[in-house]
PyMOL CGO cylinders between C-alpha atoms (Angstrom):
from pymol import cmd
from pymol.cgo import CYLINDER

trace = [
    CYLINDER, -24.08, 47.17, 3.22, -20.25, 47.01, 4.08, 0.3, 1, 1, 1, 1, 1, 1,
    CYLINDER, -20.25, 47.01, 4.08, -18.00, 43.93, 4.28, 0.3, 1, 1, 1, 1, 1, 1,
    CYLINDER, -18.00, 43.93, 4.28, -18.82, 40.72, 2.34, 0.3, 1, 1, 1, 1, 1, 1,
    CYLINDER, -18.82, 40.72, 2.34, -15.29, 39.67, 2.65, 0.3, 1, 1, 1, 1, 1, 1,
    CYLINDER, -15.29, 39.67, 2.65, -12.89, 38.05, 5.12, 0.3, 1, 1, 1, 1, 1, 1,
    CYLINDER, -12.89, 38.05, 5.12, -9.38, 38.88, 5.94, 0.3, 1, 1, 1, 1, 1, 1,
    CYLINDER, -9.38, 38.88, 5.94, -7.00, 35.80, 6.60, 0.3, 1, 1, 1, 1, 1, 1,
    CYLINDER, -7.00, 35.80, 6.60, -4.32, 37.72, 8.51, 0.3, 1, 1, 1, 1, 1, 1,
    CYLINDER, -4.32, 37.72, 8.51, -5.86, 39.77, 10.89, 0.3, 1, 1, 1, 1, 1, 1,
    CYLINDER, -5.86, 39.77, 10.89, -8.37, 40.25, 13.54, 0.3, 1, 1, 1, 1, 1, 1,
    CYLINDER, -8.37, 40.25, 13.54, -11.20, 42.90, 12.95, 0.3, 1, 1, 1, 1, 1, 1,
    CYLINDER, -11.20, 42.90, 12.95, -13.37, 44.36, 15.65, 0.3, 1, 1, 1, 1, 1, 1,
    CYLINDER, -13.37, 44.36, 15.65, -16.41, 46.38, 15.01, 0.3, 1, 1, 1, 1, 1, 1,
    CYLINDER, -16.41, 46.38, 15.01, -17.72, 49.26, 17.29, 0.3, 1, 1, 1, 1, 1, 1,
    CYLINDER, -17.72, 49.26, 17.29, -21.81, 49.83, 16.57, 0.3, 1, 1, 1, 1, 1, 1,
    CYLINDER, -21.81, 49.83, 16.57, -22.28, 53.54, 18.47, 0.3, 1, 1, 1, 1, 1, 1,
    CYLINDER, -22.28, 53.54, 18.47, -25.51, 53.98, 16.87, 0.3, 1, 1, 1, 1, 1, 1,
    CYLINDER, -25.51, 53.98, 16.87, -28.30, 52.49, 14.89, 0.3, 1, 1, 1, 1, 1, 1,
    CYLINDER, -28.30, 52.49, 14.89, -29.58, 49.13, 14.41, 0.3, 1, 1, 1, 1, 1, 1,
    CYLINDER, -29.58, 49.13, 14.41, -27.49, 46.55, 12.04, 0.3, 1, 1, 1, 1, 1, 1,
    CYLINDER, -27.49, 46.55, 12.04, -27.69, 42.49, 10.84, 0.3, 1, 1, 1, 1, 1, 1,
    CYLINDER, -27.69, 42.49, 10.84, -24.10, 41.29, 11.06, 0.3, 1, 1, 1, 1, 1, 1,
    CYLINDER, -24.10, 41.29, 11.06, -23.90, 38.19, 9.32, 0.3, 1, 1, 1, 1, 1, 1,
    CYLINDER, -23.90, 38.19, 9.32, -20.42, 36.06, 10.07, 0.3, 1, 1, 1, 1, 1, 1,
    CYLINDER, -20.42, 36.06, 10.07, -19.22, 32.78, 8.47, 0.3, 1, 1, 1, 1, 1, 1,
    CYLINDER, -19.22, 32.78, 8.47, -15.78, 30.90, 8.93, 0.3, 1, 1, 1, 1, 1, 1,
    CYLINDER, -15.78, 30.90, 8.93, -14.82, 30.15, 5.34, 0.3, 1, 1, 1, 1, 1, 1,
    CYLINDER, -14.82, 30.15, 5.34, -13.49, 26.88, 6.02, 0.3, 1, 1, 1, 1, 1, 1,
    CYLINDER, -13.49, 26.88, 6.02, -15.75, 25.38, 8.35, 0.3, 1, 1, 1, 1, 1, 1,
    CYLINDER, -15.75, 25.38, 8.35, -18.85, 27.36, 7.01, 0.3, 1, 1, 1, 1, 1, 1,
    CYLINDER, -18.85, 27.36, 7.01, -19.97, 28.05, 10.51, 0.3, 1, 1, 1, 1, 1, 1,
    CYLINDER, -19.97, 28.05, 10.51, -22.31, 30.64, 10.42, 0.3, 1, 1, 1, 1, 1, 1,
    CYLINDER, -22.31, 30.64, 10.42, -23.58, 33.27, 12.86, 0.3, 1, 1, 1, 1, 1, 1,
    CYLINDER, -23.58, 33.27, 12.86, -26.17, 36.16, 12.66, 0.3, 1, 1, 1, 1, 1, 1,
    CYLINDER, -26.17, 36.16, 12.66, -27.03, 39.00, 14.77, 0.3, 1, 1, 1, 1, 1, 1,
    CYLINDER, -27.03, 39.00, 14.77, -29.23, 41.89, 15.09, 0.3, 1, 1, 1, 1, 1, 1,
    CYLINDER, -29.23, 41.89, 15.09, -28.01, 44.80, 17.30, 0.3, 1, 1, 1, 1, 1, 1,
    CYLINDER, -28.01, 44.80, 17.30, -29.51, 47.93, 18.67, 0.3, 1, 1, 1, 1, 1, 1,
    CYLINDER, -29.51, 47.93, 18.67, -26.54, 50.71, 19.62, 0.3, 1, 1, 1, 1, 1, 1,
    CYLINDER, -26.54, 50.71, 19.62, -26.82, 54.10, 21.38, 0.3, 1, 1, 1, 1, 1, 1,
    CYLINDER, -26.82, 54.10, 21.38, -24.80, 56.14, 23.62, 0.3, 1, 1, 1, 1, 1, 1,
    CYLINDER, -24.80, 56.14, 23.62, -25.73, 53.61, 26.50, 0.3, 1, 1, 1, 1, 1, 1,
    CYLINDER, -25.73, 53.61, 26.50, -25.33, 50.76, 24.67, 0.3, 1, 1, 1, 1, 1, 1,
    CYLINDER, -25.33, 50.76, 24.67, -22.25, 50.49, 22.28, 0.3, 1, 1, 1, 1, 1, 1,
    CYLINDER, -22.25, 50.49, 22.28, -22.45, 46.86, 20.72, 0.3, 1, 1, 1, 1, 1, 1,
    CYLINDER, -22.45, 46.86, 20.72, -18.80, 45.45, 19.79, 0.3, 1, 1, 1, 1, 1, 1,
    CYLINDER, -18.80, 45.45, 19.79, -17.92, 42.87, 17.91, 0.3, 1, 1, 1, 1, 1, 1,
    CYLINDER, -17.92, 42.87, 17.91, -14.82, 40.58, 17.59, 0.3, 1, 1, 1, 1, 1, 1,
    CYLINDER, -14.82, 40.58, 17.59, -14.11, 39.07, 14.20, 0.3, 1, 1, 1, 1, 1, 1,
    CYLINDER, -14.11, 39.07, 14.20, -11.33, 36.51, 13.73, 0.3, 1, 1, 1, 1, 1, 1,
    CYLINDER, -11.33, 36.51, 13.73, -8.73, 35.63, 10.74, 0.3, 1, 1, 1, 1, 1, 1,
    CYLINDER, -8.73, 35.63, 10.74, -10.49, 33.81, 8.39, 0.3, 1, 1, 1, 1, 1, 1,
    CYLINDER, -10.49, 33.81, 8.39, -14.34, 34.66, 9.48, 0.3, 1, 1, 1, 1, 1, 1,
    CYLINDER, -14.34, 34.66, 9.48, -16.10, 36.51, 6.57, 0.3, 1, 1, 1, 1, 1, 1,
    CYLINDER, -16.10, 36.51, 6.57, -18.19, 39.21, 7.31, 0.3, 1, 1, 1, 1, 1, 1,
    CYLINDER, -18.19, 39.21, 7.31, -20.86, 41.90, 6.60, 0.3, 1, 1, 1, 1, 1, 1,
    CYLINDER, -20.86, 41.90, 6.60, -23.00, 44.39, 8.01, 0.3, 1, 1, 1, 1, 1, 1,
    CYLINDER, -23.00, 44.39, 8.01, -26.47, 45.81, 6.68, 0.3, 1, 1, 1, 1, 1, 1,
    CYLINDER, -26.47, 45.81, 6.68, -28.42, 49.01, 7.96, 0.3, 1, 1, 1, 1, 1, 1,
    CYLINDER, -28.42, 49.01, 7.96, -31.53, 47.31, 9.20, 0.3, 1, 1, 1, 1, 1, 1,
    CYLINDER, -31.53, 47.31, 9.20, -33.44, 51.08, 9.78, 0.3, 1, 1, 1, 1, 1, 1,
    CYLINDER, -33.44, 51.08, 9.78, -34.32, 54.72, 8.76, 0.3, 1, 1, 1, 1, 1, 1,
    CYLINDER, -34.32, 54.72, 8.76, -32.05, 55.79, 10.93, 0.3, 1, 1, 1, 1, 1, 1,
    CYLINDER, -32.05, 55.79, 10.93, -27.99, 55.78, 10.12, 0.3, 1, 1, 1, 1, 1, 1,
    CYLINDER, -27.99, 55.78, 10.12, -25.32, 53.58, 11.29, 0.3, 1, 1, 1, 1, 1, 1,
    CYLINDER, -25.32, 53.58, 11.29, -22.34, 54.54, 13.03, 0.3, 1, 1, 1, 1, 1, 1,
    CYLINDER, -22.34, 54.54, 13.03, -19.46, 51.81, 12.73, 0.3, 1, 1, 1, 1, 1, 1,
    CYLINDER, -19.46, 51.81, 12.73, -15.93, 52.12, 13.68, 0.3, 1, 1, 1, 1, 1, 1,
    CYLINDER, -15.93, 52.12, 13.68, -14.31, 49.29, 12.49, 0.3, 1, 1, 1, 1, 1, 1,
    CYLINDER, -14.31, 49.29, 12.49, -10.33, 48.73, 13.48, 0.3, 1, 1, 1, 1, 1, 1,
    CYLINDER, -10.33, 48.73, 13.48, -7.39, 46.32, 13.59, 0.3, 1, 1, 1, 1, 1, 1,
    CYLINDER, -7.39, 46.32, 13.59, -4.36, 45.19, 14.79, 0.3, 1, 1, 1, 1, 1, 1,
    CYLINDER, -4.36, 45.19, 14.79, -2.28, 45.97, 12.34, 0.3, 1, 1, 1, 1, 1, 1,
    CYLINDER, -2.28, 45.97, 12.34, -1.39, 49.43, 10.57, 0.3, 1, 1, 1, 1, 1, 1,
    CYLINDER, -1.39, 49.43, 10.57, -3.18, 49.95, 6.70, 0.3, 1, 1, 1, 1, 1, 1,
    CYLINDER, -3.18, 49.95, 6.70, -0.89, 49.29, 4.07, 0.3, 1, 1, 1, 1, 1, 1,
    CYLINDER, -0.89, 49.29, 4.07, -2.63, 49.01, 0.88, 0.3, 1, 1, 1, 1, 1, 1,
    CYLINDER, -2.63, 49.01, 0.88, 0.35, 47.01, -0.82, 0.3, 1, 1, 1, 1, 1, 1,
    CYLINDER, 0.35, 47.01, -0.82, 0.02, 44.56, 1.39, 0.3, 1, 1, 1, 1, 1, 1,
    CYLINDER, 0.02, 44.56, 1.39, -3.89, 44.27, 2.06, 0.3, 1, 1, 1, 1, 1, 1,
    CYLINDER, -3.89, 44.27, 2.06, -5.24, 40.38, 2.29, 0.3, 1, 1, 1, 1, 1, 1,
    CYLINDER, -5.24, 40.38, 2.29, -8.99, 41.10, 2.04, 0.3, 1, 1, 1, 1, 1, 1,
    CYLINDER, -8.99, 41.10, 2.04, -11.07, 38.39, -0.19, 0.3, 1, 1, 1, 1, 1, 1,
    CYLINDER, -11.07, 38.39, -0.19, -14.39, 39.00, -1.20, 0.3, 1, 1, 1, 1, 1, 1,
    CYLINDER, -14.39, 39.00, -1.20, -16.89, 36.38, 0.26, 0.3, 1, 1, 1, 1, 1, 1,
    CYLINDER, -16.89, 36.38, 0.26, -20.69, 36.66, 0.18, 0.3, 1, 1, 1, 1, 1, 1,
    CYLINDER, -20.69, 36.66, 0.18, -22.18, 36.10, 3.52, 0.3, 1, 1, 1, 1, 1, 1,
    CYLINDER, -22.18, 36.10, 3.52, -24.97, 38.46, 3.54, 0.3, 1, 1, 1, 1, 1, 1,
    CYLINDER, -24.97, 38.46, 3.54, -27.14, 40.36, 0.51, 0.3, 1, 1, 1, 1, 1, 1,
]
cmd.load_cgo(trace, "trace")
């Protein structure tokens, strides 16, 4: 399991290359929520936008592993990180 958290300054996009995942997402304000299950391989790279303010996770739903790469738009400064832990997903 990664993520259970949102960040309220940035967007976050996921990049599933392999394996098969639940994302779970959840605007903390509105409490919109949204869950997927997708399937990635060579042929089929699954991405995934995630806006400001959107908490997220993302569970390994096989035997198999899970390849993420997970990026932003802004450089990694851990001074000035503004990550908050939110459940969305167990």
């Amino acid at each position: 399991m990664r993520g259970n958290h949102f960040h309220a300054d940035k967007n976050e996009w996921l990049a599933i290359t392999q394996g098969k995942a639940k994302i779970a997402l959840e605007h903390v304000e509105t409490k919109e929520r949204k869950e997927l299950e997708v399937d990635a391989n060579a042929e089929n790279i699954v991405r995934v936008r995630i806006l400001p303010n959107v908490a997220h996770a993302i569970k390994n739903i096989s035997d198999t592993p899970l390849v993420i790469v997970a990026y932003t738009e802004k450089l990694y400064n851990p001074e000035t990180v503004h990550q908050e832990h939110y459940t969305v997903l167990e």
